[in-house]
C-alpha positions as CSV (number, residue, x, y, z in Angstrom):
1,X,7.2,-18.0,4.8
2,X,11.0,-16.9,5.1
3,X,11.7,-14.5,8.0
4,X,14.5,-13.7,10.0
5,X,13.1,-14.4,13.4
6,X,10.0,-15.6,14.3
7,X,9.0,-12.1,16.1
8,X,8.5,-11.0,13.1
9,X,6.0,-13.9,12.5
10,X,2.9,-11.3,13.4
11,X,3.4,-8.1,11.2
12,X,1.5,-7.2,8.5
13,X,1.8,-8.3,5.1
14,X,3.6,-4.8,3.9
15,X,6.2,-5.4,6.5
16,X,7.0,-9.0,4.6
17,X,7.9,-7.1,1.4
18,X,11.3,-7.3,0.2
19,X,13.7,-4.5,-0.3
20,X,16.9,-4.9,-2.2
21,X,20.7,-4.7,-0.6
22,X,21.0,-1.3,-2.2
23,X,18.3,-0.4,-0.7
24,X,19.4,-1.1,2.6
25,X,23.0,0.3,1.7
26,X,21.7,3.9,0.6
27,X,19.3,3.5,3.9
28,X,22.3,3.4,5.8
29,X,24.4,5.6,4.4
30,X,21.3,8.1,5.4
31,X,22.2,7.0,9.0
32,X,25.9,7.5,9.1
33,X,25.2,11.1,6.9
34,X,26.4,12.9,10.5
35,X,29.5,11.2,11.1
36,X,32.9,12.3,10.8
37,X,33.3,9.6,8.6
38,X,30.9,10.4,6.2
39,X,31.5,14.4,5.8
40,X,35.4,13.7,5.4
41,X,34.2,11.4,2.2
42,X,36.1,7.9,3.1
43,X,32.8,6.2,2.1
44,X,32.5,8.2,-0.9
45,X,36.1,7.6,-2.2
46,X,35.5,4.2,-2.1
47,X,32.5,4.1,-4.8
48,X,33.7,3.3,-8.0
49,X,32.5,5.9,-10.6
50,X,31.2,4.7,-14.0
51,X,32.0,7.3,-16.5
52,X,29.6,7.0,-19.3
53,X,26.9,4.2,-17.6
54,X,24.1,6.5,-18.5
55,X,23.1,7.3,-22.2
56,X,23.4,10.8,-23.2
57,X,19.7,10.5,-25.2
58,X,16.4,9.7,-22.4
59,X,13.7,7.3,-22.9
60,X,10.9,9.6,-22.7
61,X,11.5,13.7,-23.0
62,X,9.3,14.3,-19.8
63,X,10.4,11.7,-17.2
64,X,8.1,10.6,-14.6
65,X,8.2,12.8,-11.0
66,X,10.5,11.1,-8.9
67,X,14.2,9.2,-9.3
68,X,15.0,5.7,-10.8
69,X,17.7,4.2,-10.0
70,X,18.5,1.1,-12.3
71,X,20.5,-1.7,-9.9
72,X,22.8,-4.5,-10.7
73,X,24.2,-7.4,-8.5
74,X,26.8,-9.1,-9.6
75,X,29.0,-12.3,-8.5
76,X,32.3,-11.3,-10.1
77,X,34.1,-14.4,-8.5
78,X,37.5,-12.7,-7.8
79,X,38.0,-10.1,-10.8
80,X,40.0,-7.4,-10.6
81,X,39.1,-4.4,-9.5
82,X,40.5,-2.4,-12.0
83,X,38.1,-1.8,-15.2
84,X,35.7,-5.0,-13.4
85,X,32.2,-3.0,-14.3
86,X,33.1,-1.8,-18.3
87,X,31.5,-4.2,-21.1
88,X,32.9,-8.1,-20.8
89,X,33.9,-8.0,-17.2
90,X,31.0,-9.2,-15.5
91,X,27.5,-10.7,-16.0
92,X,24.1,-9.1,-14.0
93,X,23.3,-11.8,-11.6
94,X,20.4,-9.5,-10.3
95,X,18.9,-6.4,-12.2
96,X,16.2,-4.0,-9.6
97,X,14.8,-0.9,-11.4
98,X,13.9,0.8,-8.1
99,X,11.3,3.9,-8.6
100,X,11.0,6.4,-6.0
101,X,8.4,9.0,-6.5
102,X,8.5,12.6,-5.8
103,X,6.6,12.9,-2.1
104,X,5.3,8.9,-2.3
105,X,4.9,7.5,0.6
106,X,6.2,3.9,-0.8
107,X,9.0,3.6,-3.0
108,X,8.9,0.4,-5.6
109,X,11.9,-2.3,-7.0
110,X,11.1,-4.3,-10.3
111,X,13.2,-7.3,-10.7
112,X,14.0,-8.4,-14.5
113,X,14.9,-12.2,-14.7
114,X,18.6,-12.4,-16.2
115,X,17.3,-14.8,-19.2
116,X,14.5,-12.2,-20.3
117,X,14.0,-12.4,-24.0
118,X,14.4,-8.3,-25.2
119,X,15.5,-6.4,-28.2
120,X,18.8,-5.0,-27.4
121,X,19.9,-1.7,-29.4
122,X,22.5,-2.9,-32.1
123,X,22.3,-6.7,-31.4
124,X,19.1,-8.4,-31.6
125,X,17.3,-10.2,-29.6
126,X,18.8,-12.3,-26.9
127,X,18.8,-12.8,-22.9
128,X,18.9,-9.5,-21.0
129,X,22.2,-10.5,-19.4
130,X,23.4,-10.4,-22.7
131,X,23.4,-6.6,-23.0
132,X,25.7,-6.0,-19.6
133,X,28.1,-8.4,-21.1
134,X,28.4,-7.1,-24.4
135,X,28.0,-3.5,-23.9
136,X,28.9,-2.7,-20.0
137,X,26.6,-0.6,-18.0
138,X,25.5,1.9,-20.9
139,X,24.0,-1.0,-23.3
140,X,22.1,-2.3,-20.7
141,X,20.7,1.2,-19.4
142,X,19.6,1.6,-23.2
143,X,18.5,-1.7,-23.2
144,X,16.1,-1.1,-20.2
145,X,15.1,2.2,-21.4
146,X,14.1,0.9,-24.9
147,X,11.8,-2.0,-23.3
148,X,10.3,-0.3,-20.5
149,X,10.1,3.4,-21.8
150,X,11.7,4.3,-18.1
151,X,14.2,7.0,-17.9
152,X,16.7,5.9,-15.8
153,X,18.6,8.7,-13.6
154,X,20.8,6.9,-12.0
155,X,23.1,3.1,-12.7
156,X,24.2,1.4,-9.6
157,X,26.3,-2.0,-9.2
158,X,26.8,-4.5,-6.0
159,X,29.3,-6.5,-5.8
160,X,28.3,-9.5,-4.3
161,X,32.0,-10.0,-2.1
162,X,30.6,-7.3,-0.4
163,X,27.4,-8.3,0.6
164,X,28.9,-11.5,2.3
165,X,31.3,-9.1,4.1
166,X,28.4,-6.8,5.0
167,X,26.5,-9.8,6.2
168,X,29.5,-10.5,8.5
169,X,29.4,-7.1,9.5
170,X,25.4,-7.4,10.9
171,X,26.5,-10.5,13.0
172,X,24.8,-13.3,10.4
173,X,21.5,-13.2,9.1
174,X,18.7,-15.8,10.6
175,X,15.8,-17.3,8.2
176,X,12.8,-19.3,9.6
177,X,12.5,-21.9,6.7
178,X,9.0,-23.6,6.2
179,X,10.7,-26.6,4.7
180,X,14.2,-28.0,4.1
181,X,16.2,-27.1,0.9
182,X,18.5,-29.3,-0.9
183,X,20.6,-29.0,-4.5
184,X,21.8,-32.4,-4.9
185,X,24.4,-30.3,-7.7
186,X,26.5,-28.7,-4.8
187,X,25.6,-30.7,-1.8
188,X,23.9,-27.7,-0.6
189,X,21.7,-28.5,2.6
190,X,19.2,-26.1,5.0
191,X,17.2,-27.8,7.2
192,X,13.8,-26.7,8.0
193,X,13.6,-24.1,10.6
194,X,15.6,-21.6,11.8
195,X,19.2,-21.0,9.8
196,X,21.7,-18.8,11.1
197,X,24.0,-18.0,8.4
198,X,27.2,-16.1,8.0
199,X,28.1,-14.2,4.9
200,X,29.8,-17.3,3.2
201,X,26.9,-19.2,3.7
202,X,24.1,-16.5,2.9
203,X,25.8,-16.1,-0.3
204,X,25.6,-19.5,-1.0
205,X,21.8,-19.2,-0.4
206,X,21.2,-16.4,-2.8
207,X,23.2,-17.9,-5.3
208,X,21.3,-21.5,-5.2
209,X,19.1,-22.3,-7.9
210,X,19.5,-25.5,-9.7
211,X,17.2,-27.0,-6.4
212,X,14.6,-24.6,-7.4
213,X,11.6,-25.7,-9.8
214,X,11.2,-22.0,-11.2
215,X,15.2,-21.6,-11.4
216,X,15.6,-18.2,-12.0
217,X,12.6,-16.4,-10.6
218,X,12.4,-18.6,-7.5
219,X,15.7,-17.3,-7.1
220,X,15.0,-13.6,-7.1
221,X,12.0,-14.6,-5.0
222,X,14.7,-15.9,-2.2
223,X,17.2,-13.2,-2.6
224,X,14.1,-10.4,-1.9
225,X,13.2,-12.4,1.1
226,X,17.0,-12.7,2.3
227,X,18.0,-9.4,1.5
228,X,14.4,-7.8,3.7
229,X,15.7,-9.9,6.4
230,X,19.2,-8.2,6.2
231,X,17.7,-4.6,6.1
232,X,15.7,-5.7,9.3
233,X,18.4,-7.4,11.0
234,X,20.7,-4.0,10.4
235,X,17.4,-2.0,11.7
236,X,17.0,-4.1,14.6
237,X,20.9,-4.7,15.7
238,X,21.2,-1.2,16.6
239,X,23.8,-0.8,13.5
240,X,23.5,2.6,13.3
241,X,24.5,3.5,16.8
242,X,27.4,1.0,16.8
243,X,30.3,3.1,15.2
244,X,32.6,0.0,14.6
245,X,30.3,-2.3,13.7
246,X,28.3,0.6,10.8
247,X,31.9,1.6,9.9
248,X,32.5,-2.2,9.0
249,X,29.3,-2.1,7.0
250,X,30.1,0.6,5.4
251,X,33.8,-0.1,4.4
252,X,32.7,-3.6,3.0
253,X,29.4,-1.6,1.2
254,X,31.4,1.2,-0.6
255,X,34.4,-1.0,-1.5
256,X,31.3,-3.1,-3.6
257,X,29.5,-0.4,-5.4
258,X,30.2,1.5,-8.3
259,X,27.8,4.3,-9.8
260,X,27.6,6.5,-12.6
261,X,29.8,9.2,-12.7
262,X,27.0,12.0,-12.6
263,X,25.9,10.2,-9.1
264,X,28.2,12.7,-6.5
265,X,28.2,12.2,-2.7
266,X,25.0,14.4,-2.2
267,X,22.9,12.6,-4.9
268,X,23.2,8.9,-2.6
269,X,22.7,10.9,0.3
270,X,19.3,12.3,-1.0
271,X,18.2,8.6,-2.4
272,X,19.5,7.5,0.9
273,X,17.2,10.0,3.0
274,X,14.2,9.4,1.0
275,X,13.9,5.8,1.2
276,X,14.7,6.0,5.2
277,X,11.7,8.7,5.1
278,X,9.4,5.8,3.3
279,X,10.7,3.2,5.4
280,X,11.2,-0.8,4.0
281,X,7.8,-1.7,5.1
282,X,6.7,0.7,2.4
283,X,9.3,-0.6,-0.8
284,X,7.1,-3.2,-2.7
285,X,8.9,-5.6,-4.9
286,X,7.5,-7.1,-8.0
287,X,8.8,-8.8,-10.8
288,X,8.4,-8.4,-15.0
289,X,5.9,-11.1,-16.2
290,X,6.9,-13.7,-17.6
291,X,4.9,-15.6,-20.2
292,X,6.7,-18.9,-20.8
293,X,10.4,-20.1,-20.9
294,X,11.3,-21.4,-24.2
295,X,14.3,-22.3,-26.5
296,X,15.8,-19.9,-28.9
297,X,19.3,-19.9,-30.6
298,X,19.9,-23.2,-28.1
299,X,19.6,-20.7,-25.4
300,X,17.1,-21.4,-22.5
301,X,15.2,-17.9,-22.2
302,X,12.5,-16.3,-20.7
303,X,9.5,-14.5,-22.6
304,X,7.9,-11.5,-20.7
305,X,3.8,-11.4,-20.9
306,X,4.6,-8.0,-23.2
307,X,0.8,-6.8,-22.6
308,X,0.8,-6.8,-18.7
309,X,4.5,-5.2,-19.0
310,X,3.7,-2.7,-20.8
311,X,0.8,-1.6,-18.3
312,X,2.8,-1.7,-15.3
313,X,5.7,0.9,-17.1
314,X,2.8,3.0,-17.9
315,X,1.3,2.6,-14.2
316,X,4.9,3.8,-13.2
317,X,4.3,6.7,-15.6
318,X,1.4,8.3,-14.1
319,X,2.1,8.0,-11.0
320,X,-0.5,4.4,-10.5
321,X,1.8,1.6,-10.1
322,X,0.4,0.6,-6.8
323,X,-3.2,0.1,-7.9
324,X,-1.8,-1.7,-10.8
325,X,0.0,-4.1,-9.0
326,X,-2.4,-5.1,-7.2
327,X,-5.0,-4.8,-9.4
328,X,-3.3,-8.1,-11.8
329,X,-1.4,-9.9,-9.0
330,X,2.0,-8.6,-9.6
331,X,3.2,-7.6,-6.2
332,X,5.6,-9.9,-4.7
333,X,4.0,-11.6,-0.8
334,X,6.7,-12.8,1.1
335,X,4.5,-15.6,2.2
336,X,4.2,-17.3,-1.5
337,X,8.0,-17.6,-1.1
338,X,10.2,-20.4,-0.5
């Protein structure tokens, strides 16, 4: 079991859950929502706005109670700024559909593997990363509509400079690993035990996979851990009450993220406020299916289990996600990860 210190060896298996760096960003945003700061907007003129990320048609005419927020990570690798989130500028290293019912007391983040097989509108079939890169944020929202039947309300995009900077900004992040991890490809090295890293090296972490056996999905399995431990570490630093240190955080956080242009300063503040009322203990993270990795095209892809899929959008639907999850097995423990 990854945690990021061994007091929080003893809590209860909900408090293991993972919770995405969006997550944790909105969350504190909800904190700093009374400062100066925040009411003069220099957080909010920061956030990139993506004008036309969001389809003008819906997936379903009635949309479920509640708010979902489709989220991307990505590791642009020193792009420019300008124009860096339109179609062809950047790939989506990490894709979280986060679902936030109306009055729930849990909120819930569905990770899509990168090298999903899917049907994308006007181009076939091919890996899911495929529609960010071709189309920019609106073919992917369509993309993600069409196989999940999920309206999505809002697009959000990290990127990943700014999560080492906001990593730097908490002080370093420290995971208990059970065992050591090597990838003999980059000389990458963490012993087992306890790992202190700074943002450099926890985005090395995240990024590792070619010493994983499941590649991909171990991967997203390691940045849910990481990125819980981060929301704890900036719960348990006393973040919020530090003004320099949460205006660091919050520089390095809105510099990063771009949204769609119908998300204003009041919509992240009302996201932000209702996952700090359900708390990250309560944010369960799952992940699509998968059936079996196979070949297609020469490309090395992943094919969802369509049947359990299909049942877990539907869960979302009505309001039953929970009880489905747990029902099949889909719910991601913090312990099974490595």
């Amino acid at each position: 079991m990854i945690e990021s210190h061994s007091r929080h060896r003893a809590r209860s298996r909900a408090r293991r859950m993972a919770v995405s760096a969006f997550t944790a960003v909105l969350v504190l945003v909800a904190a700093a929502a009374g400062t100066v700061l925040w009411r003069t907007g220099s957080y909010d003129d920061n956030i990139d706005r993506i004008s036309g990320a969001l389809p003008t048609s819906r997936a379903s005419a009635e949309p479920d109670p509640g708010e979902n927020w489709l989220l991307v990570g990505s590791d642009l690798r020193g792009e420019a700024t300008a124009g860096k989130w339109r179609s062809g500028k950047s790939g989506s290293d990490v894709l979280i559909l986060v679902h936030m019912p109306e009055g729930a007391e849990r909120a819930f983040a569905v990770s899509f593997p990168r090298d999903s097989l899917v049907e994308i509108p006007g181009h076939g079939k091919d890996k899911l990363n495929e529609a960010y890169r071709q189309g920019g944020p609106r073919l992917l929202v369509s993309t993600v509509e069409q196989l999940s039947g999920v309206a999505i309300d809002h697009f959000a995009a990290l990127d990943f400079r700014g999560f080492e900077r906001m990593v730097d900004a908490l002080g370093g992040v420290t995971l208990d690993l059970p065992h050591a991890i090597h990838d003999p490809t980059n000389g990458w090295h963490w012993p087992q035990g306890e790992n202190r890293m700074d943002g450099e090296e926890a985005l090395r972490f995240v990024r590792e996979r070619k010493g994983l056996s499941g590649s991909d999905l171990d991967r997203i399995e390691r940045q849910q851990v990481f990125l819980n431990a981060m929301a704890e570490k900036a719960a348990d630093s006393g973040l919020a009450s530090d003004p320099q240190r949460l205006d660091a955080f919050l520089q390095a956080a809105s510099e990063s993220l771009a949204v769609d242009d119908r998300a204003t300063a009041a919509t992240l503040q009302a996201a932000a406020l209702r996952l700090l009322a359900v708390g990250p203990e309560n944010v369960v993270f799952a992940t699509l299916a998968v059936d079996e990795p196979a070949w297609v095209d020469g490309k090395n892809v992943l094919r969802l289990d369509t049947s359990l899929n299909d049942g877990m959008f539907e869960a979302l639907e009505e309001g039953r996600l929970h009880t489905y999850l747990d029902e099949h097995g889909l719910a991601n423990d913090a312990e099974r990860m490595g």
